[in-house]
N, C-alpha and C positions, 0 to 999 in steps of 0.2 A: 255577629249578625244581629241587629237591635229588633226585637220584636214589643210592642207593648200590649200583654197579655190582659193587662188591668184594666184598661178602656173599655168598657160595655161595646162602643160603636166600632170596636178598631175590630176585622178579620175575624166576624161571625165565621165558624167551621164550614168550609166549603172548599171548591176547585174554584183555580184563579189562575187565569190566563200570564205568564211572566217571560220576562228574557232574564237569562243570569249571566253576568260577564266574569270572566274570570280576575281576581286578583292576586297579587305576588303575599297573598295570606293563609296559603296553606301549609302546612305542621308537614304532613309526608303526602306521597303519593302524588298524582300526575294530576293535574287542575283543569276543570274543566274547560272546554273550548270555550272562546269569546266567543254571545251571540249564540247560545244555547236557547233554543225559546222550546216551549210546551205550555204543561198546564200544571200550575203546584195545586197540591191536596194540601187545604191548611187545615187542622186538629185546635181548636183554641178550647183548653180546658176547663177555661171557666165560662165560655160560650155553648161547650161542645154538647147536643142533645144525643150524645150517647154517656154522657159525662162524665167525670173525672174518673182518671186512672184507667182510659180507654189507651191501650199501647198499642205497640206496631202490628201487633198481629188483628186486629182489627183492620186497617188500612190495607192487609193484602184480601180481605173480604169485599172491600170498594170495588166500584164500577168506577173506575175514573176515566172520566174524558167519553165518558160513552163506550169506552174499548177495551173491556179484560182482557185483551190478549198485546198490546203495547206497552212498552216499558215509561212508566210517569216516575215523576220524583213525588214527597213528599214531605212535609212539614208536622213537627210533632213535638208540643208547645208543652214546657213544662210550669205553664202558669206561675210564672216568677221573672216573666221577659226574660226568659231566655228558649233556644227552641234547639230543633235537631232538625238538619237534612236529612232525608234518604232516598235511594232509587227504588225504586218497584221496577223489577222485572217480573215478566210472566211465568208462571212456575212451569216446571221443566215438567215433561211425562213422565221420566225415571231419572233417579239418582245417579251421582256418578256411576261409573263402571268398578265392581268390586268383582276382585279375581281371584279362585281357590284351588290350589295343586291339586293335576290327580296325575292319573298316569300320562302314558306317551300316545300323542295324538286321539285323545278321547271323541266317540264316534255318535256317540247314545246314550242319553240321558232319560230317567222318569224319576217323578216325585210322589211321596206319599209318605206318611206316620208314621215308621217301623216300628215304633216303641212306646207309643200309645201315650203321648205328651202331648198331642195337641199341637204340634212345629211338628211342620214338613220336611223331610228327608229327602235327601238325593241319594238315587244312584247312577252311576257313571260306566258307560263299555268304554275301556279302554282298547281303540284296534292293534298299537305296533306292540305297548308292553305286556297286553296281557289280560290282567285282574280288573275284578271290578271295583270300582271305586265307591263307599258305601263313608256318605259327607250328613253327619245328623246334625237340623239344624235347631239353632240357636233361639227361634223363635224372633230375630228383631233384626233378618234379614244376610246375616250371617250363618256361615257352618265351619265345621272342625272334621276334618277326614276320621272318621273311628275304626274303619278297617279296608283292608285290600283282603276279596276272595279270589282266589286262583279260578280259572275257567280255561276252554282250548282256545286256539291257535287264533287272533282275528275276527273278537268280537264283534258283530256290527248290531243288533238289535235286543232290544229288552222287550220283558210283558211281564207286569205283575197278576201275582192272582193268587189266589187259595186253596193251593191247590193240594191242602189233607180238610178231611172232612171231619166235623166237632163245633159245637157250638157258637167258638169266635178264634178260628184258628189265624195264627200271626200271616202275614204277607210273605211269598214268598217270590222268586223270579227264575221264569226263563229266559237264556242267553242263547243267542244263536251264531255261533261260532263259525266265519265262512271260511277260514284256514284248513282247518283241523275238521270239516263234515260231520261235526255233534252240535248238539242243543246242551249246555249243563242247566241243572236245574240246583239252584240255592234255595234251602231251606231256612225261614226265620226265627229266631226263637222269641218273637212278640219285643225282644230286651233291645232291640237296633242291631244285632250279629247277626251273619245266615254262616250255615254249614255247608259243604260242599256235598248235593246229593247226586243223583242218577246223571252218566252224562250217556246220550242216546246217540247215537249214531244215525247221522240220514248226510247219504253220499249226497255230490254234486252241487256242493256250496251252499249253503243253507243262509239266505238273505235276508229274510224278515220273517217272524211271528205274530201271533194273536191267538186271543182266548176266547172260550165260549163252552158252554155247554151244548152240544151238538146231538149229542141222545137222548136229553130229557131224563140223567137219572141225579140228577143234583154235585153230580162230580166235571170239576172245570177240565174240559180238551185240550188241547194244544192243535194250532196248523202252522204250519213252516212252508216257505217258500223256497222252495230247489231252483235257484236260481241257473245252475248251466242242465239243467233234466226237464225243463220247460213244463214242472209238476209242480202241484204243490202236495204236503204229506198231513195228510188230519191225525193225529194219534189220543188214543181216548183215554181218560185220566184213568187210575184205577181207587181214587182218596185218600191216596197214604202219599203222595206225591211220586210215583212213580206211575208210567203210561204203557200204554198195551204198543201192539205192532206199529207202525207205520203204514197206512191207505194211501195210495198214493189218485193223483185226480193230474190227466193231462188238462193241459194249459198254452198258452203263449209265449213264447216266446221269452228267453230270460224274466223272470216274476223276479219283483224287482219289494211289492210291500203287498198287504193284504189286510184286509179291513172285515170286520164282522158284526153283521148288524140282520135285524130283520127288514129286509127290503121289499117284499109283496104282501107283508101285512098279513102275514097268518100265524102269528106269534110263533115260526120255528127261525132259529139265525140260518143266517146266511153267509156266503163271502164273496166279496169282489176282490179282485187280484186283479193290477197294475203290468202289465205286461211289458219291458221297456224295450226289446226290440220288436216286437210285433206291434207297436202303436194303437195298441187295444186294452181295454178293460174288459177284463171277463167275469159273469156272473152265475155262482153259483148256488143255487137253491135248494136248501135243506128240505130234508120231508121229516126230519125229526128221530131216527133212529140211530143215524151214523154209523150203519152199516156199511158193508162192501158188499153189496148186490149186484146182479151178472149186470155188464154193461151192455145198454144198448142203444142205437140210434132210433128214434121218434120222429123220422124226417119230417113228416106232415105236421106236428106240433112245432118241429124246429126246436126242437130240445134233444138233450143228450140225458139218461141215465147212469149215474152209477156211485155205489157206494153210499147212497142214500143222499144223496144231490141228483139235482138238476141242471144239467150244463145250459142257459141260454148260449146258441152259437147262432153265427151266419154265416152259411156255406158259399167258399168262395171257388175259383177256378181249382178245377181236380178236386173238389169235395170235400177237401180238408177244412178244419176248423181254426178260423181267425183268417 
């Protein structure tokens, strides 16, 4: 393909409207359609006002044709009459698909540092076989499984947190086991490993988790959702990684996930709980102690007390809540 580079006047650097026909001159691969037209981006290096030794990767920075998100060919001159074709396509949102063993039917995933390198760490609930899947990454998009810990019966949700008190204590995780009616709780030792710690018992399928500080004494709580007890259970950390009783809080209908945040703006957390057969969202408002205080109905506020929440409800036929 004759180009003359050397001409001052020949293909100053620009887009230039072209048809390209195909002919029986190519070396491998499939030739373009006869009757190809667009717009070529020509590169002329000795013209070029980004100047010599401008490569391809400049040309994926171009506006060609007006439309960064259309595939244009381009032309990239090695000032010696001779040149290079190439296509520009629009760059993809994510890279191919890269895929890492873990266990059987993995259900729950979070990510975070375990081992204080600066790369991101997976961990993985595996529901049919079991363990959790703890994948440290590599830093360049990739990871390497470094351990499988044992947990009960039918993993379905993780939460990380820190939950021994000290300085800059490593990450650790709760698992909320809906088989076997435990939470285990894995301890990290800052290096990417956790040990197998406390596994707590709360009946009637335990669905999802969350964390927070719920009494204000700088030790992370745990709440769990009792998915077939239509409750959810707060249980208060004690900073050694291990939690006091279970408080249990009626609720809606199978809770199915549960979120914690401060939602009326009085710096204490809160929780909203997902209720999936009641088709409600319920909200629960902290007053900051996380106690279990006697329960009681507030009809005229249309609130609920107890345990150191505030149930917003709205009372439906026969009085009941949801």
């Amino acid at each position: 393909m004759p180009f003359d580079a050397s001409d001052s006047m020949a293909f100053p650097s620009n887009s230039y409207p072209f048809i390209l026909t195909a002919r029986h001159n190519f070396s491998a691969g499939t030739p373009a359609e006869e009757g190809t037209a667009g717009r070529l981006l020509v590169n002329n290096q000795r013209k070029s006002p980004f100047g010599t030794g401008w490569t391809l990767d400049g040309l994926q920075r171009l506006v060609v044709n007006g439309t960064p998100t259309a595939a244009h060919s381009a032309v990239l001159t090695e000032g010696n009459g001779s040149i290079k074709l190439f296509s520009l396509q629009p760059p993809s949102l994510f890279d191919v698909d890269k895929r890492f063993g873990v266990g059987d039917n993995p259900y729950f995933i979070v990510t975070e540092d375990f081992n204080a390198d600066n790369k991101l760490d997976l961990a993985v609930a595996n529901y049919l076989s079991g363990p959790v899947s703890i994948l440290r990454g590599n830093g360049d998009g990739t990871f390497t499984t470094s351990q499988t810990v044992p947990v009960g019966t039918g993993p379905v949700a993780l939460a990380l947190g820190k939950f021994r008190s000290g300085m800059d204590p490593p990450w650790d995780i709760a698992v909320a086991n809906f088989v076997s009616n435990t939470v285990s709780i894995l301890l990290g030792d800052g290096l990417g490993s956790f040990a197998v710690g406390a596994s707590i018992p709360i009946e009637n399928t335990p669905s999802a988790l969350a964390i927070g500080d719920f009494n204000a004494d700088s030790r992370l709580d745990l709440v769990v959702t009792r998915y077939a007890a239509a409750a959810v259970a707060v249980l208060l950390g004690n900073g050694d990684g291990s939690f006091g009783a279970a408080q249990d809080f009626a609720v809606g209908n199978n809770p199915s996930g549960v979120a914690v945040a401060d939602f009326n703006g009085n710096g204490v957390l809160d929780l909203a709980v997902a209720n999936y057969s009641s088709n409600s969202v319920g909200l629960l408002l902290g007053n900051g102690n996380g106690t279990g205080a006697e329960f009681r109905r507030a009809v005229r506020a249309g609130l609920v007390d107890r345990g150191g929440f505030r149930w917003e409800w709205q009372a439906r036929r026969g009085g009941r809540l949801w």
